[in-house]
C-alpha positions in Angstrom: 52.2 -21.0 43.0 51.2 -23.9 40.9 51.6 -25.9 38.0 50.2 -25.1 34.1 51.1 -28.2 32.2 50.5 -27.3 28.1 50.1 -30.2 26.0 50.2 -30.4 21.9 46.7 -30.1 20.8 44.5 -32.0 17.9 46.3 -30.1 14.7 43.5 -31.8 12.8 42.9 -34.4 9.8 43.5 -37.3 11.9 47.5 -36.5 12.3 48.7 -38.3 15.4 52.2 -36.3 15.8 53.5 -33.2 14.8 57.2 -31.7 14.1 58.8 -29.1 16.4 60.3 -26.7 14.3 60.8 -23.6 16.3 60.6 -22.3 20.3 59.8 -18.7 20.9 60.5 -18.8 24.7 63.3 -20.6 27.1 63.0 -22.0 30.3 62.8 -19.1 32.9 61.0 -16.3 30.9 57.9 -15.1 31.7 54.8 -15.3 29.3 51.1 -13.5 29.4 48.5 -15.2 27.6 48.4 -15.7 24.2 52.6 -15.4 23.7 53.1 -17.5 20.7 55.6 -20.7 22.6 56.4 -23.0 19.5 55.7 -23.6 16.1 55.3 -27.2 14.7 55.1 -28.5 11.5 52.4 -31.6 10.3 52.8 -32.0 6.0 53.2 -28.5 5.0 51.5 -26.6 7.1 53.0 -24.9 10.1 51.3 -24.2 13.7 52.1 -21.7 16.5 51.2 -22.5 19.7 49.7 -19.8 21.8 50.0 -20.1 26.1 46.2 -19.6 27.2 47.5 -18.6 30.7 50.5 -15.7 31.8 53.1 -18.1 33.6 56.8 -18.4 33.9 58.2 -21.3 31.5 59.9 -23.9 34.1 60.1 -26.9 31.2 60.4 -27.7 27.6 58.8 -30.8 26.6 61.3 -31.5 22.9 63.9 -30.2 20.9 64.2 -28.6 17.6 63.4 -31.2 14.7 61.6 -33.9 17.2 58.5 -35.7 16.5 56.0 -34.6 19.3 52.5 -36.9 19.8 49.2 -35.0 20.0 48.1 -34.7 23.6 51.7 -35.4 24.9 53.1 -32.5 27.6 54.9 -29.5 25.7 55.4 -27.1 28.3 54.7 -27.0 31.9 54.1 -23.7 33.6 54.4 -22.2 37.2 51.0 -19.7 37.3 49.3 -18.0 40.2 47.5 -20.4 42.4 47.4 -22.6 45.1 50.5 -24.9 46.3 50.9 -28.0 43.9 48.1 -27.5 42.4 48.0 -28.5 39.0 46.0 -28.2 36.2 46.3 -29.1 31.8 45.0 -27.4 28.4 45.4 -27.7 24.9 46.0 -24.3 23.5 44.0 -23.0 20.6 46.0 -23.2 17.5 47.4 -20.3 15.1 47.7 -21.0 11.1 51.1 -19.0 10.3 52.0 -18.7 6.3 53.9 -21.8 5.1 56.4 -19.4 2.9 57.7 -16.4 3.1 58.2 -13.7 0.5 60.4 -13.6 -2.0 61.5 -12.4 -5.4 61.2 -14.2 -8.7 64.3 -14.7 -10.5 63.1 -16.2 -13.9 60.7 -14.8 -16.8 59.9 -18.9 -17.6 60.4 -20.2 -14.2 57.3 -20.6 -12.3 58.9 -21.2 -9.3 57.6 -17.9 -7.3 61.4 -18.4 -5.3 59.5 -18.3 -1.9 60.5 -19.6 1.1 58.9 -21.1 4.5 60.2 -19.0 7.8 63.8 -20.4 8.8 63.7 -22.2 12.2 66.2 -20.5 13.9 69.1 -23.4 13.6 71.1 -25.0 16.7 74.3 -25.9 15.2 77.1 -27.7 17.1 80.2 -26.0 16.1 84.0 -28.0 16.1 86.5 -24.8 15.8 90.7 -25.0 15.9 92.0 -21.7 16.4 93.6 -20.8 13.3 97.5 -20.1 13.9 98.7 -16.5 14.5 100.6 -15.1 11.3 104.3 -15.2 11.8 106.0 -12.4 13.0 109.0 -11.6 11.1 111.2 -9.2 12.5 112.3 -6.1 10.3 116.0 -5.7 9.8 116.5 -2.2 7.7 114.6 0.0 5.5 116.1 -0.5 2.2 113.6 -2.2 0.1 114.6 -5.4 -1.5 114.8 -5.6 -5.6 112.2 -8.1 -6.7 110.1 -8.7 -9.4 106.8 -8.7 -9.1 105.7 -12.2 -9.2 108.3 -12.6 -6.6 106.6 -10.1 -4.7 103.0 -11.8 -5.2 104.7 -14.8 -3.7 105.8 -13.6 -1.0 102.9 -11.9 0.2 100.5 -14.5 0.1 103.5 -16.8 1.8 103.7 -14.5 4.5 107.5 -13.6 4.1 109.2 -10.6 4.7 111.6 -10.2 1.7 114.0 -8.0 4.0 114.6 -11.2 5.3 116.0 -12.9 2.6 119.2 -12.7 0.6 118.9 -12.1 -3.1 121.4 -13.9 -5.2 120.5 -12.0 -8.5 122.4 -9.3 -10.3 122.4 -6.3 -7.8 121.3 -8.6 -5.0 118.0 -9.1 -7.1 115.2 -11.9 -4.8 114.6 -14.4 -7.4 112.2 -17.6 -6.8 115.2 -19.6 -6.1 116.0 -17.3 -3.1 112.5 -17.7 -1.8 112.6 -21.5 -2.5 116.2 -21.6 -0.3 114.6 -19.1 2.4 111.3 -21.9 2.7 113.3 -24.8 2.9 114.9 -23.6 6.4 111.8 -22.9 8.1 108.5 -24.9 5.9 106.0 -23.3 7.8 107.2 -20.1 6.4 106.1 -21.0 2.9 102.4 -21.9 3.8 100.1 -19.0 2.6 98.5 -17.2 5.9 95.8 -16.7 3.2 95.3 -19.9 2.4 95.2 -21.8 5.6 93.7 -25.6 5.8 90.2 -25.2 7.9 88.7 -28.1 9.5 85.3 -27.0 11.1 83.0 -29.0 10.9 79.2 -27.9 11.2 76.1 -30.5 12.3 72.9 -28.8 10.8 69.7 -30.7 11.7 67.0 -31.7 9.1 64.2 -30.3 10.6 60.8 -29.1 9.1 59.9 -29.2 5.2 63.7 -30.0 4.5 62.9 -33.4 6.4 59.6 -34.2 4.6 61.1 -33.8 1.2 64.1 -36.1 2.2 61.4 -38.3 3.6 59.1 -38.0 0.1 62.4 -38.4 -2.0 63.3 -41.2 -0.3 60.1 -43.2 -0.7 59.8 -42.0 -4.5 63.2 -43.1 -5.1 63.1 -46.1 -3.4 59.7 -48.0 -4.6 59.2 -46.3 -7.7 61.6 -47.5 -10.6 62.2 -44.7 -13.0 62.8 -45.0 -16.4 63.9 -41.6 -17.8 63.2 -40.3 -21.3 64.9 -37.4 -23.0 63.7 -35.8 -26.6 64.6 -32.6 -28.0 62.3 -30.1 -28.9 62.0 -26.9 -31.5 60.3 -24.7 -29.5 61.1 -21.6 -32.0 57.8 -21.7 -33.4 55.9 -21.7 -29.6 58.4 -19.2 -28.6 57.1 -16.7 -31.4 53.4 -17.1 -30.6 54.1 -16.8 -27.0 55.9 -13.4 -28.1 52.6 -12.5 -30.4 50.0 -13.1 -28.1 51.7 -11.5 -25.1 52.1 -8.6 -27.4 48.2 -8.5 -28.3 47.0 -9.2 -25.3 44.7 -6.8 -22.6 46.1 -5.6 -20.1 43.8 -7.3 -17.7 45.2 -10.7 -18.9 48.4 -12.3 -17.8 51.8 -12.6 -19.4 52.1 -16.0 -21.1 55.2 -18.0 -20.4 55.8 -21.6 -21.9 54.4 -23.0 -18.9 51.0 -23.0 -20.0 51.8 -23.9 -23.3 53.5 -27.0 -21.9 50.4 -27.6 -19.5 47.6 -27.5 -22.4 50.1 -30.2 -24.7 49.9 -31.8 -21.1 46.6 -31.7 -21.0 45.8 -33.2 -24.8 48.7 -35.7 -24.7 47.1 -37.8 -21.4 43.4 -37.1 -23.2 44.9 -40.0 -25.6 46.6 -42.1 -23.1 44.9 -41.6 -20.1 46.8 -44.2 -17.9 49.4 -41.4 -17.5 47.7 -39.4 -15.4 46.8 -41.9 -12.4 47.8 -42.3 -9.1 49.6 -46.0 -8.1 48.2 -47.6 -5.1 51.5 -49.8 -5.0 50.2 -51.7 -1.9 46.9 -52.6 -2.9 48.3 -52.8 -6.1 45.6 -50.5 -7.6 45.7 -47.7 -10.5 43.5 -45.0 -9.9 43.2 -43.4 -13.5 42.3 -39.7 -13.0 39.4 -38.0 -15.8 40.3 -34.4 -14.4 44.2 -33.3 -14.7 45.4 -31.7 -11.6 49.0 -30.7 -12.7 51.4 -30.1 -10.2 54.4 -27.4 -11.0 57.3 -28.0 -8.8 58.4 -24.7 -7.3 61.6 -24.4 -5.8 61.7 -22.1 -2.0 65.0 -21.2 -0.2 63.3 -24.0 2.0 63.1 -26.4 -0.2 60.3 -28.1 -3.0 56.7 -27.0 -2.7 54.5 -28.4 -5.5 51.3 -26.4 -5.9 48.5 -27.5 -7.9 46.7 -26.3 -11.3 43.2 -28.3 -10.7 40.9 -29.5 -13.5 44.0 -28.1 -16.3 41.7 -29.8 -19.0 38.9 -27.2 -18.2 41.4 -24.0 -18.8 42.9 -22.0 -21.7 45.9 -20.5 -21.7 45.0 -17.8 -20.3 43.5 -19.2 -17.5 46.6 -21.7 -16.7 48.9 -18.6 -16.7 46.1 -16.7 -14.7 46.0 -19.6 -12.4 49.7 -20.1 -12.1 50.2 -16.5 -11.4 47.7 -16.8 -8.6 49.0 -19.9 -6.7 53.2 -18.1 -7.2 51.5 -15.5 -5.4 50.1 -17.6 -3.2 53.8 -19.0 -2.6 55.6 -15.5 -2.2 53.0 -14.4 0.6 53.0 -17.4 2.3 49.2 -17.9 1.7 49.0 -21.7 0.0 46.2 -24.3 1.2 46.6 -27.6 2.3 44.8 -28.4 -0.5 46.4 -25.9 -2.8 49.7 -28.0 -2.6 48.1 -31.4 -2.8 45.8 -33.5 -4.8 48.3 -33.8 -8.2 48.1 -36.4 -10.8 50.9 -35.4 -12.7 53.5 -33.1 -12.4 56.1 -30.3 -14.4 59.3 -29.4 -13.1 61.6 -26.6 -14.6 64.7 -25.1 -13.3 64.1 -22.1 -15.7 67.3 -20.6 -17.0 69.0 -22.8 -14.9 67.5 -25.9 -16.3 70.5 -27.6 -17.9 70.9 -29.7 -20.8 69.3 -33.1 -19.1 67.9 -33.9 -15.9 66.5 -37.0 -14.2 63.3 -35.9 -12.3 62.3 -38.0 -9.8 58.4 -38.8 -9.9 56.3 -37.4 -7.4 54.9 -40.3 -5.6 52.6 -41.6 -6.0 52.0 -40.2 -9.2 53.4 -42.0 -12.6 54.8 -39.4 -14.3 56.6 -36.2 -14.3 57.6 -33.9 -17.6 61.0 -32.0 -16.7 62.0 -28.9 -18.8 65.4 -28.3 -19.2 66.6 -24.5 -20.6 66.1 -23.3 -24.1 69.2 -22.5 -25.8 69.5 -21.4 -29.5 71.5 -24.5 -31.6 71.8 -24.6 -35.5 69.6 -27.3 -36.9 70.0 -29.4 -40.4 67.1 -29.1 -42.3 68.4 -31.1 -45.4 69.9 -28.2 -47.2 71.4 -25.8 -44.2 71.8 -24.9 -40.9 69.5 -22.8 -39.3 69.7 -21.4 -35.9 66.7 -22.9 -33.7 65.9 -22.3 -30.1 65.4 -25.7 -28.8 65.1 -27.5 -25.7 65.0 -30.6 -24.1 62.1 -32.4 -22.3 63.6 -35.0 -19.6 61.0 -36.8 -17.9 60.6 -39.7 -16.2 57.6 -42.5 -15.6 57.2 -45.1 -13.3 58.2 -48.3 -14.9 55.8 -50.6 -13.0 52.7 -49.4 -14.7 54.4 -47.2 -17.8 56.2 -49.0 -20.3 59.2 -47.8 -22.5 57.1 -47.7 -25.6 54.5 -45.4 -23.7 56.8 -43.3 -22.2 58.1 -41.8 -25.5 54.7 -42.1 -27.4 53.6 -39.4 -24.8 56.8 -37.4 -24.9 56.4 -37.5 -28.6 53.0 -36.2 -29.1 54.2 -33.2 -26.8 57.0 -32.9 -28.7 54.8 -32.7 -31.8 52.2 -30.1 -30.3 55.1 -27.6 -28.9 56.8 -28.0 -32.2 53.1 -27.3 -34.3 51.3 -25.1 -31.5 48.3 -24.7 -34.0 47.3 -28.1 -33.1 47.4 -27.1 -29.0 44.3 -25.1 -30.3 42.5 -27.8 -32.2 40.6 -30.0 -29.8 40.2 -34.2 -31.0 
């Protein structure tokens, strides 16, 4: 027999190392050619690995969650051949969906809820054994008068109320009884329902879960936010959203406030351009962006994927709902591009129903600014005379205060404000 050694090959675009994220064999099973081995991870797209020869797996070159170089050993092989010999390849690659699918949960969340395939997790477990309820012997068959919170009590403390004398009229259990009975033996007042755990559970961050820490971290870190909150009638967008969904062909998407939002996007950085740029921090450079690409952050049961709406200032609404639609479905069947999920210059976020009153988004480097959408919620509103119930929401978003000053920041939330508020003027072009 002889020696197959696998190594990681070229995943492509220059990427020097790649994340293990999943095995699909151990050491000792047998394998024919083309038996998917592992799957790794580079940015967001994931890999399988295929063996290019049958064999018997004698060793694994990494664990779950580690960094592996390209060209460095991955498996190693015994095959059919001579003694010692050795020999080495770089399997072809297999593209695998990046999400998996899932549901929507939201009519104004464009968040698709998809989800990239679950590495099967390695945890390390710390368990006590959890103590054996007390056996109380039984002493009779009459049953003891009690109330029925006394009862309750007893139950969930695990005493047997045959056990204990009643000092009530009629030899009645009263709290005080159960209080005395306790105090002779305390571990007979502890709850056997309600028992103090202490496992503890070490779950590795591993695959996209990792690379969002790892892009959180550097956003949070070398960008300083400065977060800006306004809120918004959104009663009059609301009811033009409800008209034109009602009156339109069937061939045409439902709208949502999303694209709304996106076209005010769209106008609002037509007049102050400098927010939709990208900031080269190290070479201290702005690169100022004529098309907006507008990212909408989409939360997975993996974590944040942040798909892209290219060349927004070229679309109606129509066409940003159509092209939403398209890239959420994209998202649920696990069919995203690499380029698909990159190339943003500004970015929405929007938890949808679960949105909150404020929230402090964090800016996806190395953009400049993100627009956060926090849930609509019907509030009565002074209009000088009255109070009138409104639906209104809040816009929380935040800008990078290196390149975005104070006085920016809310000139741009304002005009957005101003367009969701007046949607006529989304239609009238400068």
């Amino acid at each position: 027999m002889a020696e197959h050694v696998i190594r990681l090959p070229d995943v492509g675009e220059g990427i020097a190392e790649a994340e293990l994220v999943e095995w699909h064999v151990k050491v000792g099973d047998l394998v024919r050619a083309d038996t998917t081995l592992a799957a790794v991870m580079t940015d967001k797209a994931t890999v399988e690995i295929p063996s290019p020869v049958d064999g018997e797996i004698l060793w694994l070159g990494a664990g779950i969650g580690d960094k592996v170089a390209v060209g460095s050993d991955l498996v190693r092989l015994k095959v059919p051949g001579e003694q010692d010999a050795q020999s080495t390849t770089q399997p072809k690659l297999k593209l695998v969906p990046t999400v998996a699918p899932q549901a929507s949960d939201g009519e104004d969340r464009e968040d698709g809820d998809t989800g990239l395939p679950k590495p099967t997790p390695h945890p390390t477990r710390f368990t006590e054994p959890r103590p054996a309820p007390r056996e109380i012997p039984r002493a009779g068959v009459a049953r003891p008068i009690a109330s029925p919170a006394v009862r309750l009590r007893a139950r969930e403390a695990g005493i047997d109320l045959r056990q204990v004398s009643g000092t009530g009229p009629a030899g009645r259990i009263t709290h005080k009884d159960l209080d005395a009975f306790a105090a002779r033996d305390p571990s007979v007042g502890r709850s056997q329902t309600r028992q103090p755990k202490s496992a503890v559970e070490d779950v590795k961050i591993i695959g996209l879960r990792r690379r969002i820490a790892e892009q959180m971290t550097v956003a949070h870190t070398r960008i300083p936010h400065i977060t800006y909150v306004e809120e918004t009638d959104v009663t009059a967008v609301e009811e033009l959203r409800e008209a034109l969904n009602q009156r339109k062909h069937k061939e045409q998407p439902r709208l949502t406030l999303l694209p709304f939002l996106m076209r005010a996007v769209v106008l609002a950085v037509a007049r102050q351009p400098q927010l939709n740029s990208l900031f080269d921090d190290e070479a201290g450079v702005i690169h100022q962006h004529a098309g907006v690409h507008i990212g909408v952050a989409t939360q997975t049961p993996s974590g944040l994927l942040v798909p892209v709406v290219r060349h927004a200032e070229a679309l109606d609404l129509w066409d940003c709902a159509a092209e939403v639609g398209r890239l959420a479905e994209a998202a649920r069947t696990g069919t995203a591009t690499r380029d698909e999920l990159s190339g943003s210059t500004i970015t929405i976020t929007s938890l949808g129903a679960m949105g909150g009153v404020v929230s402090t988004p964090i800016i996806n480097y190395p953009e400049v600014a993100i627009v956060g959408v926090n849930k609509i919620m019907m509030r009565p509103v002074w209009d000088g005379s009255n109070f009138n119930p409104r639906k209104m929401m809040n816009l929380s978003s935040s800008f990078d205060h290196r390149v975005i000053d104070g006085w920016d920041a809310a000139t741009f939330v304002q005009h957005i404000k101003t367009l969701l508020e007046t949607p006529a003027l989304i239609f009238v072009t400068d």
